[in-house]
N, C-alpha and C positions, 0 to 999 in steps of 0.2 A: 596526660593520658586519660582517657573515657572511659569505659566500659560498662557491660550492657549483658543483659543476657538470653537467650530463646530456651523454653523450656521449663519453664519456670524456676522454682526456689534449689533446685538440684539442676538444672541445664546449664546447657554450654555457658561462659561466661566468652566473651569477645574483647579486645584492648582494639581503642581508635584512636589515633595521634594527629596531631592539628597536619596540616599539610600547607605549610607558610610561603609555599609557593602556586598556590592556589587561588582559585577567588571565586563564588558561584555569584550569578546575575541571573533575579529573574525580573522580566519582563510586563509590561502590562499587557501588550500585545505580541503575537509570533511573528517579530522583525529580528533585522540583521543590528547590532550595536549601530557598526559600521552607515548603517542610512538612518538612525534618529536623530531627532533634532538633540543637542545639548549642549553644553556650556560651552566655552574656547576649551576651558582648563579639561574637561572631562574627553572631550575629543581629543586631544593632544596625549591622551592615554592611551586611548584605544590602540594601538598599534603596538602597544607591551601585549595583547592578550589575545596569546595562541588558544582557540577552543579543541579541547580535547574530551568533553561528555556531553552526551545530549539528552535534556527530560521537556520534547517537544509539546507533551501533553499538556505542562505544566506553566511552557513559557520560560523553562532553564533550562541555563546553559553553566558548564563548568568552562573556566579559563585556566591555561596556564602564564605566570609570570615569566615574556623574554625580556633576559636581561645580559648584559655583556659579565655584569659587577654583581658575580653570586650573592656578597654581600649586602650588597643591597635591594636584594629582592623583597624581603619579608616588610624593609620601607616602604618600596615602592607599592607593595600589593596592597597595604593600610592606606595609603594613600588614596590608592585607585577605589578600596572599599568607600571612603568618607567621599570623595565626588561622586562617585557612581550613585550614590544614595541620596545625594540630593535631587537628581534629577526626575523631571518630571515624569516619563514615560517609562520609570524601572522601580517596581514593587523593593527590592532589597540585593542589598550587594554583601556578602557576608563570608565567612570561616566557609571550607572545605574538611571534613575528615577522612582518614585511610584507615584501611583495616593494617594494624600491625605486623601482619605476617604478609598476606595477599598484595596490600597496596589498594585493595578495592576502594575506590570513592565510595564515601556514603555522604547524603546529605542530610541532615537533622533538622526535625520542625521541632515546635513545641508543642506538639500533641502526642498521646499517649493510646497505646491498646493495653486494657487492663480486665482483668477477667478473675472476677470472687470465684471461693468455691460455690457450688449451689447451694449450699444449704443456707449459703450469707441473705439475709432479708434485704429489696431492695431498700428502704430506708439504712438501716447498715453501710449498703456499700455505697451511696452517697456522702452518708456524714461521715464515711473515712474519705471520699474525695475529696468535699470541703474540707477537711483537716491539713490538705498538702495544696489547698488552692486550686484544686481544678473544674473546672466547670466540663459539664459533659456537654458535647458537641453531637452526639447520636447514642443510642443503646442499640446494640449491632444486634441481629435476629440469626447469626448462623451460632452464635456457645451461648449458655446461660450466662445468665450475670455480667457480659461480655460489656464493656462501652468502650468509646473512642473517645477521648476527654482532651482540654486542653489549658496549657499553664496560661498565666497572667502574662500579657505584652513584656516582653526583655527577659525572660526568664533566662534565655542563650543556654549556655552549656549546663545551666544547673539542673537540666531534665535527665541529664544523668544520674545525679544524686538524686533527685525525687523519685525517678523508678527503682534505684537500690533500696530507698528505705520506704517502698510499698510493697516490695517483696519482702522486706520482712516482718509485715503485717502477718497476723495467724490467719488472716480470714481471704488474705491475696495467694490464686494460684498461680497466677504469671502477670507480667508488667514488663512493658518495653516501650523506651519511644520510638515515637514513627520515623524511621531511618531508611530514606529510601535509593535504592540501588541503580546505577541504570540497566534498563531491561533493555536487552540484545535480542532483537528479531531473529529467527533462525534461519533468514534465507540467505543466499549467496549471491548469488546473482541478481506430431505436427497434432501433425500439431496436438491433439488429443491424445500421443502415441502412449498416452500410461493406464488410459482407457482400455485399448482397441487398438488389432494390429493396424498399421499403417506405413504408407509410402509417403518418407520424406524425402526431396532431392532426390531422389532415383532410388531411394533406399525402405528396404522394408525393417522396421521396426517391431520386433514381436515381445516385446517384454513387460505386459501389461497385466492387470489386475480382472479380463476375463467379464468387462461391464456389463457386457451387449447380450453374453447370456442370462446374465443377474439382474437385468432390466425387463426381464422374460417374466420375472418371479416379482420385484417390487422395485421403484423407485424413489423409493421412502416419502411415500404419503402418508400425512399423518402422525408425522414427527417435526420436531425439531430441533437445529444443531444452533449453540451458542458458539461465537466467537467474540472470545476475547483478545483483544489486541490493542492497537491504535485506532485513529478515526475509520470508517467503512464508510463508502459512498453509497447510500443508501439508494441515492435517486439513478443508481445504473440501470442500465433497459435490461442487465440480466436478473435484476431484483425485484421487479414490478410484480407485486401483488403478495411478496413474501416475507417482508418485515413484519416481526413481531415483538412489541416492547423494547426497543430500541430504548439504549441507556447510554449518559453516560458520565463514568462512576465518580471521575474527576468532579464534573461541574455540579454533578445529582442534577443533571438536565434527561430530558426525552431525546436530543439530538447527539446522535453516536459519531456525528461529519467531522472528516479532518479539519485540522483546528492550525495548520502549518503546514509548509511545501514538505517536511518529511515524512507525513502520516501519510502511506502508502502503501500497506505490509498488507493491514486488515482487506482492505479488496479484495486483494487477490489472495488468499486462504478462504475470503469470503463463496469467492468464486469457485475455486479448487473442492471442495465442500457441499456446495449444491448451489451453486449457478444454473437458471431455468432452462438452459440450453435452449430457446429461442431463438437465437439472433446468431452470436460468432462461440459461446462458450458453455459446457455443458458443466455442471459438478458432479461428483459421483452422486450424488442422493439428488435428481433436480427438482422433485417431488416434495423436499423439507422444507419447512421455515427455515427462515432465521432471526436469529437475534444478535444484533450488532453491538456489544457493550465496549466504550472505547475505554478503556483502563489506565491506570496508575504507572509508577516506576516499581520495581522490586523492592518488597515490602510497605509502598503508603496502602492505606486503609481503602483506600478507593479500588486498587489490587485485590481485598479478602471482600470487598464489598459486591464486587462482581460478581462472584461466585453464589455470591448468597440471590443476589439478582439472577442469574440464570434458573437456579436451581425453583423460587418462586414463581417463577413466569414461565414455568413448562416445557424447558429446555429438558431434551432427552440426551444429548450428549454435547459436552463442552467441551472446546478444540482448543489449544494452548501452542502458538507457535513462536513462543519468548522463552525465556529463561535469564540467569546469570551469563558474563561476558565469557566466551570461550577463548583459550588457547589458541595462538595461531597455528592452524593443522599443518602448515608448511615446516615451523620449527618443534623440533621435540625437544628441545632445552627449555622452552618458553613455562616457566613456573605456575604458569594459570593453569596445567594440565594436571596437575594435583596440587591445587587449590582450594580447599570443600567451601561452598557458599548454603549457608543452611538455609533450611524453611523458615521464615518468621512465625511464630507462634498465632499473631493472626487470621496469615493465610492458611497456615495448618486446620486451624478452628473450620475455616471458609470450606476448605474443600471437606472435610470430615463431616460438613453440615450436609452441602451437594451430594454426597455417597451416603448419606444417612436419609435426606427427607427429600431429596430430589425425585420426580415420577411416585408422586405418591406411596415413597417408602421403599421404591424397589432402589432406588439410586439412580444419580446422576450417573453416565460413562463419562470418564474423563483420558481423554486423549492427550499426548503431550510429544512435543519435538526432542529427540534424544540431543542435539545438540551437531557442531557445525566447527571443533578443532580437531576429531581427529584425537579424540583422548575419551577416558573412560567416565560413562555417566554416572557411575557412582558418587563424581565429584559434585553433582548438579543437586543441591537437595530436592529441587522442585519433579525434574525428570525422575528422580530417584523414589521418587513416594512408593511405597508397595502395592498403593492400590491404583495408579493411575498406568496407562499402557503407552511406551517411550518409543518413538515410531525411529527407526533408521532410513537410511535413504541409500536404494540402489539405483543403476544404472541406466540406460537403455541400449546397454549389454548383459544386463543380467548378474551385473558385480558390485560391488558395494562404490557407491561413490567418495573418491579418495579424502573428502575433510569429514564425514560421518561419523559421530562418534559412537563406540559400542560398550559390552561388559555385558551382566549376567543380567541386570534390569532391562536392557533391550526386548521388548516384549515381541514385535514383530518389524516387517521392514517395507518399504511403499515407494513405487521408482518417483524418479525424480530428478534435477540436474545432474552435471556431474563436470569435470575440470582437464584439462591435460594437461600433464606431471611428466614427461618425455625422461624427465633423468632417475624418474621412479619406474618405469615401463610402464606406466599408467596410457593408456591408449587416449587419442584423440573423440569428446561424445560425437554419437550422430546428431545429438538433435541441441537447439542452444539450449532448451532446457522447456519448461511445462507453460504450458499454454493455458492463461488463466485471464476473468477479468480484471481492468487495471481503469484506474479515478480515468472518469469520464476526459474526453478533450485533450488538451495539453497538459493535465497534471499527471501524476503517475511517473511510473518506470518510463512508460511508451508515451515520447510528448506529439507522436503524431505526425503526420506529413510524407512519411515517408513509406513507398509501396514496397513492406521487405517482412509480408507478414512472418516467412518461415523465421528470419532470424530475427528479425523486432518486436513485431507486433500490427495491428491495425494501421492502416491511415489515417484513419480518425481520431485515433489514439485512445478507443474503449481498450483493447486487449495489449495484454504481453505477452511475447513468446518467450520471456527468458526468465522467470520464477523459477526459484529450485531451493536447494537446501534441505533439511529436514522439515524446514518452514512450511514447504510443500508437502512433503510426507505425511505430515501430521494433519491437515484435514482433510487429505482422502483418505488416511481408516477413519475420521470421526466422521464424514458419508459411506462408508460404509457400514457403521455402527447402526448407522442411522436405516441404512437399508434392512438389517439383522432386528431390529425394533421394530419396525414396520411392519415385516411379517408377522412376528411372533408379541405384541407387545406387552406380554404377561410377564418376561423374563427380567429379572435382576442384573444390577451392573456386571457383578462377577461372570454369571451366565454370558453374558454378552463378552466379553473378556475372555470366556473357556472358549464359547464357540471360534473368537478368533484365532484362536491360539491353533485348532484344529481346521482353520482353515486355510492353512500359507502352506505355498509350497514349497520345499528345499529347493534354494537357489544356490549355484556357486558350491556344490560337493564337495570337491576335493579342496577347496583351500576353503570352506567356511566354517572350517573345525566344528560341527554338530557332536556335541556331547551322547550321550545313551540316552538322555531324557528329550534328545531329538531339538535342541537349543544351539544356537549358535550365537556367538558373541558379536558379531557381524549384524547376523541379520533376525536375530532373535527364534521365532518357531519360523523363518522363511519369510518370502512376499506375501502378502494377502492375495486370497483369492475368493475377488469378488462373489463368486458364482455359486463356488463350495460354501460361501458365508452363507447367502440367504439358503439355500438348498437345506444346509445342516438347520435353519434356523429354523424352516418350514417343518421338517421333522420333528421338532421336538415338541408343537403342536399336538401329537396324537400319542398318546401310551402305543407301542407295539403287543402284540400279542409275544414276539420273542424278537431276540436282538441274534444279525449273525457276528462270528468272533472274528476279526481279519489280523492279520497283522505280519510279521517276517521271523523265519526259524534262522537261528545261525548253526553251524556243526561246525566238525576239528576239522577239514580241510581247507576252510576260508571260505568256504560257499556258503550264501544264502538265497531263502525261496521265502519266495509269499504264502504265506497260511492262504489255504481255501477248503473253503466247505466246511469248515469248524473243525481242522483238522491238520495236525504235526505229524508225518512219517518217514522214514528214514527208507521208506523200500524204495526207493530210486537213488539210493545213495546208501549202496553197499558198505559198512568199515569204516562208515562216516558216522563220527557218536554228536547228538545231539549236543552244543553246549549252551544255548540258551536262546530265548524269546521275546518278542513284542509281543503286546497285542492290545485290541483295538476293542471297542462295540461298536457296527455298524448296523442301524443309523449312529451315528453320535448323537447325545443326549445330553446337555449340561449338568443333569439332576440324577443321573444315572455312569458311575464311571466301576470299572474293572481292575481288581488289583491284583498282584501276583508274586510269589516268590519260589525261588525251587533249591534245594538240596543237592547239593556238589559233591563229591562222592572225596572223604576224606578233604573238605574241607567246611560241609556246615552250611549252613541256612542263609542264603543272599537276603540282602534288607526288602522289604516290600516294594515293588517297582507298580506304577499306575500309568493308565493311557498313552500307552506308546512306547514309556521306558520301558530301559534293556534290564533282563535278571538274568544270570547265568553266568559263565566263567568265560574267561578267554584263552585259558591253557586249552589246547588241544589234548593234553594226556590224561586230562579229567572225562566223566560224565556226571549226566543229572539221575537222580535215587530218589526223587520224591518231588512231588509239587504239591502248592496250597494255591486256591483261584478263589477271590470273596469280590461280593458287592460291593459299593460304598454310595453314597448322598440319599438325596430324599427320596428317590424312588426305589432303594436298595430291597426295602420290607418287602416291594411287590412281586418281585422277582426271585427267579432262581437259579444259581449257576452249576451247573450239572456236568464233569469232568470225570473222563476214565483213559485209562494207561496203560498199554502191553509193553511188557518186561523181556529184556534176554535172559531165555533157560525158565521162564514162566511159561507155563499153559493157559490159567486163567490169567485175566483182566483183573486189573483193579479198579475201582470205582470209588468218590467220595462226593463232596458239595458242599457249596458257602464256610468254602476255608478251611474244612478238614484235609488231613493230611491224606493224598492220594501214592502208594511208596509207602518210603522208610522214611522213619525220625531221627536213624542212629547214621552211623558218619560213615558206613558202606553198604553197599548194598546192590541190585540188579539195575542196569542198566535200561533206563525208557527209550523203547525201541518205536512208539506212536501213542499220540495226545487225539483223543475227539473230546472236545468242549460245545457244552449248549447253555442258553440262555433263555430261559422260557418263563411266563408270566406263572405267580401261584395262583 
C-alpha cells in the first residue's frame, strides 16, 4: 500500500494499492498499440490488453490484463511490462495504482508539488530538496515557496516515502507527488435554440438565456474567457483574429492544437463560449478573446499550471468543463456517486492564485461544469470549490436534463442537451442537443459529408449539432461572465458571481424544490438570464440617488403578492395576518445588499435573512410584532434604510432605520397591519 496526502501535514491522508492487473503504456507518439511497428514477441501480446483509461494529452493509455487464468494475470502483465519497454516507439510500460476505497486509477511520476512555508528562505528550501535528491524542474508563480521538483531516474514507488518524510520537515507546508487522474470531459453526447427562441423541425424552442436582448447592451468586448481543456483548433474560421496566448501546459509549448483523434472537447466549449458568429456559430460573448490552454490529467502540474497561465495573460474568466469520472447517471447503486475525489493541493494553490491576482487583483471568474452522473457535486472536490460557480444543465423544455448533477453548490443552470429515459417519464428532447464549433474537416464529433445540419452538424464538418452535457453549460455562463465584465469591468469575481446569482430565472417551480433563500438543488438560483445579467451589470456603474425595495409578502391564507411601491399592506386582504417577506433592492447592486428579520409573536426573532431570502413564520396562527431592515457591503455607509409600520388597535405609526427595532422586542405584542420601506442616499 501507498499513501499520500492533500492538505498538507494535517490533511486527508489517501491509501493506493498496486492494481496487478493493470499496466499503463505511454507512447512516443498519439497511435494505436495495435498499428506500431514492434517485435513478434511484443505483438503477440497485444491482444491480452483491453484499454480502459485514456490520458491522450500525455500519449497514455491504461490497459486491462484479459486473461482466461486469473492466476496468471499479475505474470502475464510483468511480462507484457519487460517487452513493451523495450520497444522502440513506447517511452514506458509500468505499475498502475487504485485508490483504496474508490478503485480510482491514478498514475504516479517521479515528480513532486512542494510548497515551504513563506517565511522559509529560498536557499533553505533548496538545500532541503537536495537533501531528498530532487532537482527542481520549475518554481511555480501561483503560492510562495511553491516548486515542481523531481526524483532521480528509477526512484518508482519510493516517491512515496520521500513526500512522507518532507512533510515532516518543519519548514514544509505540503508535499505530494504528481499523481494524476483521468479527467472526464463533461459532455454527453437549432440550432442556436439555447441563445434565442427558435424553430426546429416544425418546432418552436423557447428555453433560452434571452442573447439577442443582451447583445443590445454588450457582447463582450474587451474581455477574455480561458479554456481549459484538451487541444482547441485554433485555426477555425470561428476563431480568426481572437486567440490570445495560446498554451499548452503539457508540452510548455505556444501550440494549444490537438495532439490525437480524441482531443475534441475544447472546440466546441471553445465555441459555446464566444465563437465570432461569422460564418455557422455564434458564442454567447462573440466579442471575447480567447485563450486556448490545452491541459493535463487530474492533478499533473501542467493542470495547476494553467491556471496560473490564464490568470497572467489576462484572462477575465476561466471555463472548466472536466472534472473527476462520474457515476453512471443511469445506475444509482454505482459507488462513484459518493465517491469524494479531492482537490490536489496544487491545483488548490493554482486557482487561489487566479481569484487572488487574476484582473489585476479583482479576480479571475471561474466557472465550472457541475458534472454528468446524476449524483450530488459535493462529491466533486473541483466542482465543489466555494468560490468557483458549478453550472447544471437544463433542457429545451425547461427541466433539468436527466444525467445533471445537483446539491447546494450548484450555483446556477444553462440549457443544453438532454436524453430520453421512457421508463423514467423523462420525455423525448427536441433538439439533438447545442450547436457548437467542432475540429475543422473530418476531425471532430462531425466527420462531415453528410447534409443533416439539424441532427449532425455541417457538411464540411466545421460544426456539431450534438454537444451537450454540462460540458456545454459550463461555457455559456463563462460568455456570459464575460458579457457582465464588459460592461462593468471595475467589478470583482464575487460581484460577478452575485450579480449572476440575481440574474436566473426560476425554472421548473413545482418540482425544482427552491428553498426560502430562493436556491434550488436542481437548478441552483435558476437558468441564467442573459439580458437581466448585463442589465444588472450596467446598473451598478452608477451610485443611485435611492434604491426601490421589491420583493413578495406571504400572509396566513396561502396568498402571496409582490411588494410595490416600497410597500406591505394587508387592506386588500381583510383577516389575512401578515406572516412574512422577501425583499429585494432594485436596481441590484453587488456592493449594496438588504437584510432583514422580524418578530413572530410568541415565538422570537427569525435569524437574519438577505436578498431575496424568506423571514417570517409559516404557521398561519402566528403574526409578525416587530421588524429590523439594515444595510450591508461597501456601499452600506452611503445609504439609508428608512422603515415604518401601522399596528392593529394603534393609531400612530411606528418608525425606526438601519436595523433598529421597528414594533416590539418582547415575545407579544400588536399586530403589523402595513410596512413602507425607503432607501435613500445620505
Amino acid at each position: 500500500m501507498f499513501k499520500f496526502k492533500y492538505g498538507g501535514k494535517d490533511g486527508q491522508e489517501y491509501t493506493l494499492v498496486e492494481a496487478t492487473d493493470l499496466v499503463v503504456v505511454r507512447t512516443e507518439e498519439a497511435q494505436e498499440l495495435n498499428k506500431m511497428e514492434m517485435s513478434s514477441e511484443s505483438r503477440s501480446l497485444v491482444p491480452n490488453l483491453l484499454p480502459i483509461a485514456s490520458f491522450p494529452e500525455a500519449n497514455v493509455k491504461v490497459f486491462k490484463i484479459v486473461n482466461n487464468e486469473p492466476e496468471k494475470v499479475l505474470s502475464l502483465r510483468n511480462t507484457i511490462r519487460k517487452s513493451l519497454s523495450q520497444e522502440k516507439g513506447i517511452k514506458f510500460a509500468g505499475r498502475v495504482f487504485k485508490d483504496q476505497k474508490t478503485g480510482t486509477i491514478f498514475i504516479y511520476t517521479e515528480n513532486f508539488f512542494v510548497k515551504f512555508k513563506n517565511e522559509v528562505s529560498e536557499s533553505d528550501c533548496k538545500d532541503i530538496l537536495e537533501k531528498f535528491n530532487l532537482d527542481v524542474k520549475e518554481k511555480l508563480v501561483f503560492a510562495p515557496n511553491a516548486y515542481f521538483v523531481e526524483a532521480r531516474e528509477g526512484t518508482g514507488t519510493k516517491v512515496f516515502e520521500i513526500a512522507s518524510e518532507l512533510l515532516k520537515q518543519e519548514e514544509v507546508e505540503t508535499a505530494h507527488p504528481e499523481l494524476v487522474r483521468e479527467k472526464k470531459q463533461k459532455g454527453i453526447y437549432q440550432l442556436q435554440w439555447h441563445l434565442k427562441r427558435t424553430i426546429i423541425n416544425g418546432r418552436v424552442i423557447d428555453q433560452h438565456v434571452d442573447l439577442d436582448n443582451a447583445w443590445s447592451i454588450s457582447k463582450g468586448a474587451n474581455t477574455v474567457i480561458a479554456i481549459i481543456d484538451d487541444g482547441v483548433d485554433i485555426d477555425h474560421e470561428e476563431f480568426e483574429g481572437k486567440i490570445i496566448a495560446p498554451r499548452d501546459a503539457i508540452r510548455n509549448s505556444d501550440d494549444p492544437r490537438p495532439k490525437s483523434d480524441e482531443e475534441n472537447h475544447g472546440t466546441a466549449c471553445a465555441g459555446v463560449a464566444c465563437a465570432a458568429g461569422k460564418h455557422k456559430a455564434s458564442g454567447v460573448a462573440p466579442e471575447a478573446g480567447l485563450i486556448p490552454i490545452r491541459s493535463g490529467g487530474l492533478g499533473s502540474i501542467a493542470e495547476a499550471k494553467a491556471f496560473a497561465w490564464a490568470a497572467d495573460n489576462g484572462a477575465d474568466v476561466i471555463s472548466c468543463s472536466w472534472g473527476p469520472r462520474d457515476g453512471a447517471w443511469w445506475n444509482p447503486g454505482d459507488p462513484l456517486h459518493t465517491s469524494f475525489f479531492a482537490l490536489p493541493d496544487s491545483t488548490r494553490y493554482a486557482l487561489d492564485y487566479a481569484l487572488q491576482s487574476g484582473r489585476e487583483g479583482k479576480g479571475c471568474v471561474i466557472v465550472w461544469a457541475a458534472g454528468n452522473g446524476n449524483e450530488d457535486v459535493k462529491y466533486d472536490g473541483y466542482a465543489s470549490h466555494p468560490d468557483v460557480i458549478a453550472v447544471a444543465a437544463c433542457n429545451d423544455r425547461g427541466r433539468r436534463s436527466v444525467y445533471s448533477d445537483f446539491g447546494k453548490e450548484v450555483w446556477c443552470s444553462f440549457p443544453s442537451s438532454d436524453i430520453y429515459v421512457p421508463e423514467w417519464n423523462h420525455p423525448r428532447p427536441l433538439t439533438a442537443g447545442i450547436w457548437t464549433t467542432d475540429r475543422s474537416g473530418d476531425e471532430g464529433y462531425n466527420e462531415g459529408g453528410i447534409d443533416a445540419e439539424t441532427f449532425i452538424g455541417d457538411r464540411a464538418g466545421n460544426y456539431t449539432a450534438t454537444f451537450g452535457g454540462t460540458s456545454s453549460a459550463c461555457p455559456g455562463v463563462a460568455g456570459v461572465a464575460a458579457l457582465i465584465i464588459s460592461v462593468n469591468p471595475g467589478l470583482s469575481w464575487d460581484q460577478v458571481r452575485e450579480i449572476i446569482k440575481q440574474s436566473c430565472d426560476k425554472i421548473d417551480e413545482l418540482d425544482g424544490n427552491y428553498d426560502a433563500q430562493g436556491h434550488s438543488p436542481l437548478y441552483g438560483y435558476g437558468r441564467l438570464n442573459a439580458f437581466k445579467a448585463v442589465q444588472n451589470a450596467k446598473e451598478t456603474l452608477h451610485e443611485k440617488e435611492e434604491f426601490d425595495v421589491s420583493g413578495t409578502a406571504y400572509f396566513s391564507r396561502g396568498s402571496d403578492v409582490p411588494i410595490l411601491e416600497n410597500t406591505i399592506t394587508e387592506d386588500d386582504f381583510q383577516n389575512n395576518r401578515f406572516l412574512g417577506f422577501r425583499l429585494q433592492l432594485r436596481p441590484f447592486h453587488p456592493s449594496l445588499h438588504i437584510r432583514y428579520r422580524v418578530n413572530v409573536n410568541n415565538r422570537g426573532w427569525t435569524d437574519w435573512a438577505q436578498d431575496g431570502e424568506y423571514a417570517g413564520t409559516y404557521d398561519g396562527r402566528r403574526k409578525l410584532i416587530g421588524l429590523a431592515i439594515e444595510l450591508t457591503g461597501p456601499l452600506a455607509n452611503s445609504y439609508e434604510v428608512q422603515y415604518e409600520a401601522e399596528f392593529r388597535g394603534l393609531v400612530n405609526r411606528k418608525k425606526a432605520s438601519n436595523g433598529d427595532v421597528c414594533g416590539t422586542d418582547k415575545k407579544r405584542g400588536k399586530a403589523i397591519k402595513e410596512i413602507k420601506i425607503k432607501v435613500v442616499k445620505k
